[in-house]
Backbone as a ProteinNet text record, in pm:
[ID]
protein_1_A
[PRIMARY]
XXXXXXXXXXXXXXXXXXXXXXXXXXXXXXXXXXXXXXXXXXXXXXXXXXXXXXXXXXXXXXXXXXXXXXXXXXXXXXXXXXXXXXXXXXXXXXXXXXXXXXXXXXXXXXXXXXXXXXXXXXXXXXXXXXXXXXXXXXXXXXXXXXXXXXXXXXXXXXXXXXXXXXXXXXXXXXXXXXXXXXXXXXXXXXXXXXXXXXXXXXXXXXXXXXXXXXXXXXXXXXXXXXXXXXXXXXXX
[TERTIARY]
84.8	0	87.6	60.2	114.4	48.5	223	246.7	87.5	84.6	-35.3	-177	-185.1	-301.1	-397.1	-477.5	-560.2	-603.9	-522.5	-545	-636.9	-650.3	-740.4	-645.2	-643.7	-558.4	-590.3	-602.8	-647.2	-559.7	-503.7	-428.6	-410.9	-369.2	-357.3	-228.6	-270.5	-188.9	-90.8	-67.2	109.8	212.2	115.8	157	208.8	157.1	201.1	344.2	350	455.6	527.7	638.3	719.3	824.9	820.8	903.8	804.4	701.8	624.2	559.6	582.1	533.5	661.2	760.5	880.5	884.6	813.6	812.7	712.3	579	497.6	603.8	617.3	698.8	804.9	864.6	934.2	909.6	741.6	739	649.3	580.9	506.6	595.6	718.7	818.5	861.9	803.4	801.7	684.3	583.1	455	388.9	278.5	220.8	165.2	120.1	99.9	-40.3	-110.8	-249.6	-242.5	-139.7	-137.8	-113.4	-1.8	-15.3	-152.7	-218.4	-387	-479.1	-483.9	-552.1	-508.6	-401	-312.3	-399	-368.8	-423	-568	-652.8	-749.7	-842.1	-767.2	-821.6	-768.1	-665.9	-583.7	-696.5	-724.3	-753.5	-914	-967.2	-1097.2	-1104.9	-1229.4	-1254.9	-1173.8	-1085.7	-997.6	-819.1	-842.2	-748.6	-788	-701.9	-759.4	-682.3	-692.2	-599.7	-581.9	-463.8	-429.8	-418.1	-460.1	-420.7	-401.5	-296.4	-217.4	-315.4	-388.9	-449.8	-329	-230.8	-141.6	-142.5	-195.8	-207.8	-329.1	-388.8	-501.1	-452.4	-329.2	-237.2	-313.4	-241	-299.8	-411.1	-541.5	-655.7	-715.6	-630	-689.4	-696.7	-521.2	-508.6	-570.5	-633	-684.6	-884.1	-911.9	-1014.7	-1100.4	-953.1	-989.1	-970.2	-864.3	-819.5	-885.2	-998.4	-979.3	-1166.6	-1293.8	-1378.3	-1414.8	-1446.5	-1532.7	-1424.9	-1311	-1206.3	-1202.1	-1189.4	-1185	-1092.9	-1128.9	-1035.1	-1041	-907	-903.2	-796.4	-855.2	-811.2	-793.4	-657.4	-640.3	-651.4	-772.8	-765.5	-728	-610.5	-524.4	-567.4	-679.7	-689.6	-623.3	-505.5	-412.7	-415.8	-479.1	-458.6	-484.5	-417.5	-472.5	-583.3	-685	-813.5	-801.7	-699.3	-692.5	-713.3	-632.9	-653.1	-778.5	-904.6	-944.8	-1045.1	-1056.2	-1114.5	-1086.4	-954.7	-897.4	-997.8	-961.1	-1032.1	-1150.7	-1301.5	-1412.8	-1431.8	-1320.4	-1362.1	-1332.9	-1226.1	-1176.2	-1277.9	-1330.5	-1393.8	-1535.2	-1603.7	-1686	-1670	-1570	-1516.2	-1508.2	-1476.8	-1453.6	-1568.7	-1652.4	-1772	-1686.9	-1579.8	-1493.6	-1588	-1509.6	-1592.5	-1488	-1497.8	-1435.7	-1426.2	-1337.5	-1347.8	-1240.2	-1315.8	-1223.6	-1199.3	-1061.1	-1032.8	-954.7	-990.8	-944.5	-941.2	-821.1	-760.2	-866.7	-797.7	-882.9	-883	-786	-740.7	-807.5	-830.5	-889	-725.7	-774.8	-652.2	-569.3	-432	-348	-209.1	-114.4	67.8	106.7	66.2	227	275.6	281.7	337.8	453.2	423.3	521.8	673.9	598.6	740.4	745	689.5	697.8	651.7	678.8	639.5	629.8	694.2	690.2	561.1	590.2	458.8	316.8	289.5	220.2	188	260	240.2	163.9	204.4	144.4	28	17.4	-128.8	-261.4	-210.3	-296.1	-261.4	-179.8	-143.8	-147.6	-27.7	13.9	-135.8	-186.7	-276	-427.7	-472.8	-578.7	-557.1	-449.8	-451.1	-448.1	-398.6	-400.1	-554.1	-626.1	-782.1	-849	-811.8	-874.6	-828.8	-677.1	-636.8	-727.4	-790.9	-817.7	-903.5	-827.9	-916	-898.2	-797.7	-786.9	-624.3	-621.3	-510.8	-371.7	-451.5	-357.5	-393.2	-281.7	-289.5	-238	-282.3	-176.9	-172.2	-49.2	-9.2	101.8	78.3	151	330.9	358.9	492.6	589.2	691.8	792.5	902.7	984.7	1125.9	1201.8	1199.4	1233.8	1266.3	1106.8	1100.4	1227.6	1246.2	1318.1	1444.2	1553.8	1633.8	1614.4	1479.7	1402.8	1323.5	1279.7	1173.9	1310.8	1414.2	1480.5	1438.1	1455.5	1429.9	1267.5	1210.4	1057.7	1031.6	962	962.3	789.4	735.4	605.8	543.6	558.1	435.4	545.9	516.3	629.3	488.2	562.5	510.8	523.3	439.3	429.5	454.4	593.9	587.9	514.2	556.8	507.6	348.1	303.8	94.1	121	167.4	124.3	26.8	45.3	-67.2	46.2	-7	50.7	61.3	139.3	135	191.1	138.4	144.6	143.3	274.5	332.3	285.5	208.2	211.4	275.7	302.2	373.9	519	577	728.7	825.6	793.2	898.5	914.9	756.8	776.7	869.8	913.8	988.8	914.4	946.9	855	810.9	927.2	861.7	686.8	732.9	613.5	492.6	495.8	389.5	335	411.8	371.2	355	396.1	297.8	171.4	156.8	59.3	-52	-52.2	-129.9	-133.5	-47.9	-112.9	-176.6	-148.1	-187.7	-334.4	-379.1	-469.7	-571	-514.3	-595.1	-672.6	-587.6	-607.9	-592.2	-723.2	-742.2	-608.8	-538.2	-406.7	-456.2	-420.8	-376.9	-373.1	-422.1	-427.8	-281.2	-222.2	-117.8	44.4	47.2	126.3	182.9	59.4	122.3	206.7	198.8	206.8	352.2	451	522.3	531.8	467.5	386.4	436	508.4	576	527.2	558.8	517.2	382.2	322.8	196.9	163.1	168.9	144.4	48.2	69.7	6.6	68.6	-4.4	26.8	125.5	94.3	213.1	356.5	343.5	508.6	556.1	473.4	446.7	490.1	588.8	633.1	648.2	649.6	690.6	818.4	859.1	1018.4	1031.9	1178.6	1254.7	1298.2	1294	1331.9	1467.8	1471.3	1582.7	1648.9	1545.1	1540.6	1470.6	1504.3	1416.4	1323.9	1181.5	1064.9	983.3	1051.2	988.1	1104.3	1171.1	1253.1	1131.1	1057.7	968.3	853.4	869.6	837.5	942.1	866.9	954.5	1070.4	1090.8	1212.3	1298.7	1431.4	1502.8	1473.9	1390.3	1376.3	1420.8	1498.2	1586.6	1468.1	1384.1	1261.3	1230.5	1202.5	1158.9	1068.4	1040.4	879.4	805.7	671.7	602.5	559.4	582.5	595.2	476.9	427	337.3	392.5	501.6	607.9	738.8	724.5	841.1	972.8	1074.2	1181.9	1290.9	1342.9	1370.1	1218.9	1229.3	1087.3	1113.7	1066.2	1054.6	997.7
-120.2	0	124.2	242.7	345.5	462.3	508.1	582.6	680	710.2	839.2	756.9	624.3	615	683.5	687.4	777.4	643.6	696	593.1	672.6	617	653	680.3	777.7	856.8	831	669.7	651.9	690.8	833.6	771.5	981	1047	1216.8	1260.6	1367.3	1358.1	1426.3	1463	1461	1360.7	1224.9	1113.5	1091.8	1117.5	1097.4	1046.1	933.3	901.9	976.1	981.3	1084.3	1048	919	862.4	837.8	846.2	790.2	923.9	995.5	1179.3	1194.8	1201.4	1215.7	1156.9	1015.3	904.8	973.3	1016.2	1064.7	1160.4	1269.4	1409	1375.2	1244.8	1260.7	1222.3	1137.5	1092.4	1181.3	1267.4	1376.6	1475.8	1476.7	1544.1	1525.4	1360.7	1353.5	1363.2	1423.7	1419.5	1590.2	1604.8	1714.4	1777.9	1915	1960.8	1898.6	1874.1	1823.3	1722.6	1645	1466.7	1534.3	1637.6	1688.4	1720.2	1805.2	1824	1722.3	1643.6	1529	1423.9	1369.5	1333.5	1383	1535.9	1564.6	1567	1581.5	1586.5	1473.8	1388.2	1202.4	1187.5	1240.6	1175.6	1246.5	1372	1479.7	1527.4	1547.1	1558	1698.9	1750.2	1882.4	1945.6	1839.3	1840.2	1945.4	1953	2042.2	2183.1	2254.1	2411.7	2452.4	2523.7	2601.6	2741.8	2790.1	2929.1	2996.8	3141.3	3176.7	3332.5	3389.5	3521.5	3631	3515	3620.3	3738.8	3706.2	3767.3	3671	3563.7	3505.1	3416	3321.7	3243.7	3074.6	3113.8	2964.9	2885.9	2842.7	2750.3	2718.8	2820.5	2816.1	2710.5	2786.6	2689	2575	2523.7	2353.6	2282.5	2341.3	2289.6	2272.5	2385.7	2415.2	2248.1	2205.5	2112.8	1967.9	1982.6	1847.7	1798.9	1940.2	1919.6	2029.5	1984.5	2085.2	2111.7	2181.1	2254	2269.4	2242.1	2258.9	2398.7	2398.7	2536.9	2613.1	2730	2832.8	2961.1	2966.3	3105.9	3171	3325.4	3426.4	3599.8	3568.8	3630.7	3790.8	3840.9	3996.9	4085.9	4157.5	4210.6	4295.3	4408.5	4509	4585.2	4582.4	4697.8	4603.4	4544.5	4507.4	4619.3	4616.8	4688.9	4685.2	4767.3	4782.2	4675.4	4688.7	4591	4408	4418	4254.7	4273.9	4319.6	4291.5	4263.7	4303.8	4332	4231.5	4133.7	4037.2	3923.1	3907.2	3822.2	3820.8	3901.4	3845.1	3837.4	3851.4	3794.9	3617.9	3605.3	3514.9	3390.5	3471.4	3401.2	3372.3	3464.3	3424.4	3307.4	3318.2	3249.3	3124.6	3105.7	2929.5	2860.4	2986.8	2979.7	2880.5	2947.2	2917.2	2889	2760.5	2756.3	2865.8	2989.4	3091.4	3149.4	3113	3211.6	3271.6	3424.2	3572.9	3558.8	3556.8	3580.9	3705.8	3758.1	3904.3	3915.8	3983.5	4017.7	4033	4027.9	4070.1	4163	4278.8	4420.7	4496.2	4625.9	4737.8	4787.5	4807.1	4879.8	5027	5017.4	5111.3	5137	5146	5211.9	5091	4987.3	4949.8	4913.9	4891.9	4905.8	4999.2	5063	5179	5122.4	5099.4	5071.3	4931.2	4842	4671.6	4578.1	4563.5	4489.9	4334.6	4296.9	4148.6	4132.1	4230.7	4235.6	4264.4	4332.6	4367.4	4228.8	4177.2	4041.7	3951.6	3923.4	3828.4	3866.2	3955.6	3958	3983.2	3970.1	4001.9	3872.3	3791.8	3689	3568	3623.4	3449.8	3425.7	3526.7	3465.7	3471.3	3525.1	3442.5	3311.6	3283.9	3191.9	3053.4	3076.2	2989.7	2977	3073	3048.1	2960.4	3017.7	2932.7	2788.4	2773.3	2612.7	2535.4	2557.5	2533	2394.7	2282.9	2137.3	2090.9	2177.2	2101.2	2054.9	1929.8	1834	1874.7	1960.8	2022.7	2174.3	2190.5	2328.6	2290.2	2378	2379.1	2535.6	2585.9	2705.8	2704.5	2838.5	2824.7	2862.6	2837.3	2858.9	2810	2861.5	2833.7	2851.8	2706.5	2701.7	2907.7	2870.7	3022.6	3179.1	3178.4	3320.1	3345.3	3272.5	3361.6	3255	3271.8	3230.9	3081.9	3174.8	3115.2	2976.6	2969.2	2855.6	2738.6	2773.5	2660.2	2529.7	2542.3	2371.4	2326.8	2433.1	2376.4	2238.1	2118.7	2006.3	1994.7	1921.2	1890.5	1864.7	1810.3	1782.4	1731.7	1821.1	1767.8	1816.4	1810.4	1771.7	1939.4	2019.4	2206.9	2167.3	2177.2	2150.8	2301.1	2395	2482.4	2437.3	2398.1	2356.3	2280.7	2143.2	1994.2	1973.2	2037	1965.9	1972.8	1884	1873.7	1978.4	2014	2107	2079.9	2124.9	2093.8	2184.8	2183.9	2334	2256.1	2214.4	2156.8	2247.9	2410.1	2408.7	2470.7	2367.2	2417.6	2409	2314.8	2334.4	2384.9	2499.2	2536.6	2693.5	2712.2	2813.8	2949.4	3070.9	3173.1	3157.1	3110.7	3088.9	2994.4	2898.4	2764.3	2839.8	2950.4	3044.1	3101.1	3185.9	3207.3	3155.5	3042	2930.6	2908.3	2863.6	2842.2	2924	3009.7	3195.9	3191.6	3221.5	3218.7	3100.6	2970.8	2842	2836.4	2881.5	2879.5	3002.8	3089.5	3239	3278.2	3282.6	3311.4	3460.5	3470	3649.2	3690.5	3817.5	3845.4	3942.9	3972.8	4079.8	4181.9	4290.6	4417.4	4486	4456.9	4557.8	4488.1	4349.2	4257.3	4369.6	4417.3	4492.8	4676.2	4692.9	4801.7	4805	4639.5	4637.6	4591.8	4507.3	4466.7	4282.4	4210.4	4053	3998.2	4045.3	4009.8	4075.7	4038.5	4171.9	4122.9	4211.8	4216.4	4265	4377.3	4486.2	4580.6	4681.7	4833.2	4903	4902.1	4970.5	4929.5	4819.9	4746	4660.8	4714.4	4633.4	4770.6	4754.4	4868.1	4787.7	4813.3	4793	4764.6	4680.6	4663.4	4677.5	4706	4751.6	4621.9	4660.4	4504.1	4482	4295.8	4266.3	4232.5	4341.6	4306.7	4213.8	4145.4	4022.8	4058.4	3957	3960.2	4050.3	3960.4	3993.2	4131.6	4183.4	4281.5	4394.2	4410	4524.5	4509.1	4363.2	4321.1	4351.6	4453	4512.3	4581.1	4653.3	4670.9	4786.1	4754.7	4812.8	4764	4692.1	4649	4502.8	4439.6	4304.4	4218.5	4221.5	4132.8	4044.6	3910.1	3836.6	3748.8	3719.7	3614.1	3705.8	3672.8	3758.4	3696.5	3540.8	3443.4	3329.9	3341.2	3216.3	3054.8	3119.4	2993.4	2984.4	2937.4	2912.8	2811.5	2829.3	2728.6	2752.6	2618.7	2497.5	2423	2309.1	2272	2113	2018.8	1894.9	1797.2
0	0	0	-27.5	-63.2	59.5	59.4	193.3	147.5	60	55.5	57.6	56.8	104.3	213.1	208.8	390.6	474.3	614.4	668.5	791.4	864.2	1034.5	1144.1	1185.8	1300.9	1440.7	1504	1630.9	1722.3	1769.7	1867.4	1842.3	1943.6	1960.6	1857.3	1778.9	1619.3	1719.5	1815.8	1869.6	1892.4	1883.4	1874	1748.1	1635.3	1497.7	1440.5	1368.1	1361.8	1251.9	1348.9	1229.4	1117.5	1134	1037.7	922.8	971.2	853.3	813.9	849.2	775.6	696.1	751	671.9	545.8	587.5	380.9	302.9	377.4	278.8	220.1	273.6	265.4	116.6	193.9	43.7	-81.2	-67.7	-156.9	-256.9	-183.8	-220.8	-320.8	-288.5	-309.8	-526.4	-544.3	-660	-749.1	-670.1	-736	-761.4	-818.9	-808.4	-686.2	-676.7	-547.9	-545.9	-644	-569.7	-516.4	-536.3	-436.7	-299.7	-287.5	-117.1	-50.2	-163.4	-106.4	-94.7	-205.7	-157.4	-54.8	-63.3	103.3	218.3	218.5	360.5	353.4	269.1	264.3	311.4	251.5	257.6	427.4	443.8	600.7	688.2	703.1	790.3	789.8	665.7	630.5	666.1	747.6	776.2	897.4	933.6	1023.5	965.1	827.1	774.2	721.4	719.9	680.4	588	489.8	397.4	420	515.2	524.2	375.8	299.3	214.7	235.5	220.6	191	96.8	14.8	-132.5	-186.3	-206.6	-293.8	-446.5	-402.1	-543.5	-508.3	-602.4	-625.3	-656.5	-672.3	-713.8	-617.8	-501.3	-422.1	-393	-402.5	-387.1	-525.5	-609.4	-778.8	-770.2	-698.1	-715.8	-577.4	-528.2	-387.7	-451.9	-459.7	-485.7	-631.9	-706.9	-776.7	-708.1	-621.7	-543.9	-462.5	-361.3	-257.7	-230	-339.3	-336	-203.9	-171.2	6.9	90.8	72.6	195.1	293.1	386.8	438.3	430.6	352.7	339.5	498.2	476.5	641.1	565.5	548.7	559.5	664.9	727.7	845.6	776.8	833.7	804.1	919.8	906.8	1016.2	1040.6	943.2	954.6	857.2	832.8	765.7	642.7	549.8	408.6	360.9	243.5	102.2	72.6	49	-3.9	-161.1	-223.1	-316.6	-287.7	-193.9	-96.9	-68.2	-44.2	23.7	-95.6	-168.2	-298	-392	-385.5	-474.8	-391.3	-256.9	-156.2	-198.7	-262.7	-244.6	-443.2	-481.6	-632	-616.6	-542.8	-548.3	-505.5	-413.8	-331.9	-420.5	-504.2	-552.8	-669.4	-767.7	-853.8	-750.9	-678.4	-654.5	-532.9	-521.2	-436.5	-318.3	-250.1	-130.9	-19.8	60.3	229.9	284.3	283	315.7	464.8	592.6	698.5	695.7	781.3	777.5	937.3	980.9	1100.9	1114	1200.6	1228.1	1358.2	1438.5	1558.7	1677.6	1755.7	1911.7	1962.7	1863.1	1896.8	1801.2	1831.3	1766.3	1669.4	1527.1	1484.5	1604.7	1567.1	1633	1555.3	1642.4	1580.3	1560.6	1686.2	1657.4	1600	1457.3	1384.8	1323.2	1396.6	1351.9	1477.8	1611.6	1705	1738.3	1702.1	1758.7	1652.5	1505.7	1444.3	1444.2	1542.8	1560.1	1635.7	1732	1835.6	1756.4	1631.7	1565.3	1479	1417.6	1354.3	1436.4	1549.9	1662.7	1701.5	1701.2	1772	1670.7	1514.4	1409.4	1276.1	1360.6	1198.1	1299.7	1421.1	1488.6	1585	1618.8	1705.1	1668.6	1576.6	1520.8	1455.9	1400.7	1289.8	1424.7	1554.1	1636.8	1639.4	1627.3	1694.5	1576.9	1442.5	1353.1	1339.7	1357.9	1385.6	1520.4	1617.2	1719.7	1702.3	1739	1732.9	1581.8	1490.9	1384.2	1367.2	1288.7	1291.2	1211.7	1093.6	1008.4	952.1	887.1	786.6	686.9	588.2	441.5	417.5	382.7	314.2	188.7	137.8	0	23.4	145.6	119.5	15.3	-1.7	-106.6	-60.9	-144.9	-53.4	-93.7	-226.2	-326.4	-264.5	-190.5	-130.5	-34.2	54.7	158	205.7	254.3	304	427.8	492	640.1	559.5	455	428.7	282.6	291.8	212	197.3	362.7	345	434.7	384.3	436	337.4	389.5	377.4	307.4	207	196.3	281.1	390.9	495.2	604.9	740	875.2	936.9	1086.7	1231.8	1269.2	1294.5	1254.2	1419.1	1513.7	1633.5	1747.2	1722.9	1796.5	1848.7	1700.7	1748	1738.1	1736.6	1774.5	1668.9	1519.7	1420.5	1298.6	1197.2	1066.4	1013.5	886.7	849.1	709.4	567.9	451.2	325.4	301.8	223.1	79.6	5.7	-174.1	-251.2	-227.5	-325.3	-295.6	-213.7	-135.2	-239	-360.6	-480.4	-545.8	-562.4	-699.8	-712.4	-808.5	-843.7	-920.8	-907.3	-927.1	-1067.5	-1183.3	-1283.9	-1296.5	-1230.1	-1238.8	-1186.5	-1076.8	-1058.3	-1148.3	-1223.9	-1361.5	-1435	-1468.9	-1574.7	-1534.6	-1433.3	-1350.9	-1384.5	-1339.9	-1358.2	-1485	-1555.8	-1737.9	-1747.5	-1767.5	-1820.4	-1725.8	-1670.2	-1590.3	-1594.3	-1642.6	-1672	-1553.3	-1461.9	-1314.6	-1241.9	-1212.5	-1165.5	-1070	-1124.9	-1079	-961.4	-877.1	-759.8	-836.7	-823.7	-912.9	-853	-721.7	-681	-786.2	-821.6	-875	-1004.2	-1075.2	-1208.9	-1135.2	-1006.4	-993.2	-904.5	-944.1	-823	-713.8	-635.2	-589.1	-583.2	-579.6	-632.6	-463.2	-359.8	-265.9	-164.2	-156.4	-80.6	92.3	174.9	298.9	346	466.7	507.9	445.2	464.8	404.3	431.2	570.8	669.1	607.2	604.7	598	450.9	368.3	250	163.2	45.2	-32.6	-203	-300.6	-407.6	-417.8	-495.1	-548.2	-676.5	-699.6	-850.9	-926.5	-1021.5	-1153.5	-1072.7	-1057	-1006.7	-880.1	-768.7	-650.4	-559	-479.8	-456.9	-395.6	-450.6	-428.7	-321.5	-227	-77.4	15.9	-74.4	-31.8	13.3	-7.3	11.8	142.1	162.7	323.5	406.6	538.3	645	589.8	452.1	441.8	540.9	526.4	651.3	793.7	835.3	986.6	1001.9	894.1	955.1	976.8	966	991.3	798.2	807	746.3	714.9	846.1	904.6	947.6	961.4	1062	1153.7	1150.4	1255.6	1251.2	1125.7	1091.8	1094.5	1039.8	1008	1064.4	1207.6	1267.5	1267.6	1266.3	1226.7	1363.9	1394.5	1249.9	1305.1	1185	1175.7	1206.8	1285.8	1289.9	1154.8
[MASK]
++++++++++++++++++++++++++++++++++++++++++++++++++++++++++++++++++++++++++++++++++++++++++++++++++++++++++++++++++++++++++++++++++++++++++++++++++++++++++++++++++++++++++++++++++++++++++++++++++++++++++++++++++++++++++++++++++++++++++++

């Protein structure tokens, strides 16, 4: 039988064996990203969630076919772009999404301006804890590509901070294959993408970049900051 079969999880997924996440992981590793979605889908059921950024529609596309009704969570911080917020309910209509909006426990304020880590956490790390709450897994669109911090993010490990799975499908792909993707797919773009725009955040801390400069240079630029702490490392 084949590691990606779906099997039945009797036993507390902190228990989870990790040698045997590791085989899926690699074996996932030679396949398309929808075998990662369907994997967890079949393993986990409504028990998995799909975090999405809405800077792109990629992941939503190949999920949305792998994986129909899955729950989508999108963390609204408050400080998006009126454009995000605006990409979010086309998107959302086009794939008629099981769509939840989680948004902070705080009233907008600065700090952003003097504590951005502290600002991340209490508007990215800690709702997204509330929306994980009693579920086994996540999937997000990370990429090894973007940043230094996610190299060696793995197809599917043991997300240790929460004690639940966690399942990157498209950790291989390369910015080009995004763009194939997006054309070959004729997939509604982010209106800020044509304006500069390669990585999109919050407002506050979110700037345009120049031909050449990397992607996500325009996240936090100048403040030494790279995560906003969704995705903590090193990773089990």
């Amino acid at each position: 039988m084949s590691l990606l079969d779906p099997v039945t999880i009797d036993r507390p997924l902190v228990d989870i064996d990790l040698g045997e996440l590791a085989a899926v992981s690699a074996e996932l590793e030679r396949k398309p990203a929808s075998s990662a979605i369907k994997w967890a889908w079949e393993r986990f059921g409504a028990g998995v969630v799909l975090a999405a950024s809405f800077q792109d529609c990629v992941l939503v596309d190949v999920a949305a076919k792998a994986a129909p009704g899955i729950e989508v969570v999108f963390l609204d911080t408050q400080y998006h772009f009126a454009e995000t917020l605006w990409y979010v309910e086309r998107v959302r209509e086009r794939y008629d999404l099981n769509l939840t909006v989680m948004q902070p426990l705080v009233s907008p304020d600065d700090l952003w301006q003097t504590d951005p880590d502290e600002c991340c956490a209490m508007r990215k790390v800690e709702p997204l804890a509330r929306a994980l709450r009693g579920k086994q897994a996540w999937m997000t669109g990370l990429r090894r590509v973007e940043s230094p911090t996610r190299t060696n993010a793995p197809i599917a490990h043991l997300d240790v901070g929460r004690g639940i799975v966690k399942v990157n499908p498209l950790a291989t792909w390369s910015d080009a294959d995004i763009a194939a993707y997006k054309q070959d797919h004729e997939l509604l773009e982010h209106p800020l993408v044509a304006q500069g725009y390669p990585s999109i955040g919050c407002w506050p801390c979110t700037r345009p970049v120049a031909d050449g400069e990397d992607p996500r240079s325009g996240r936090w630029a100048g403040q030494g900051k790279m995560e906003c702490g969704l995705h903590g490392w090193p990773q089990a």
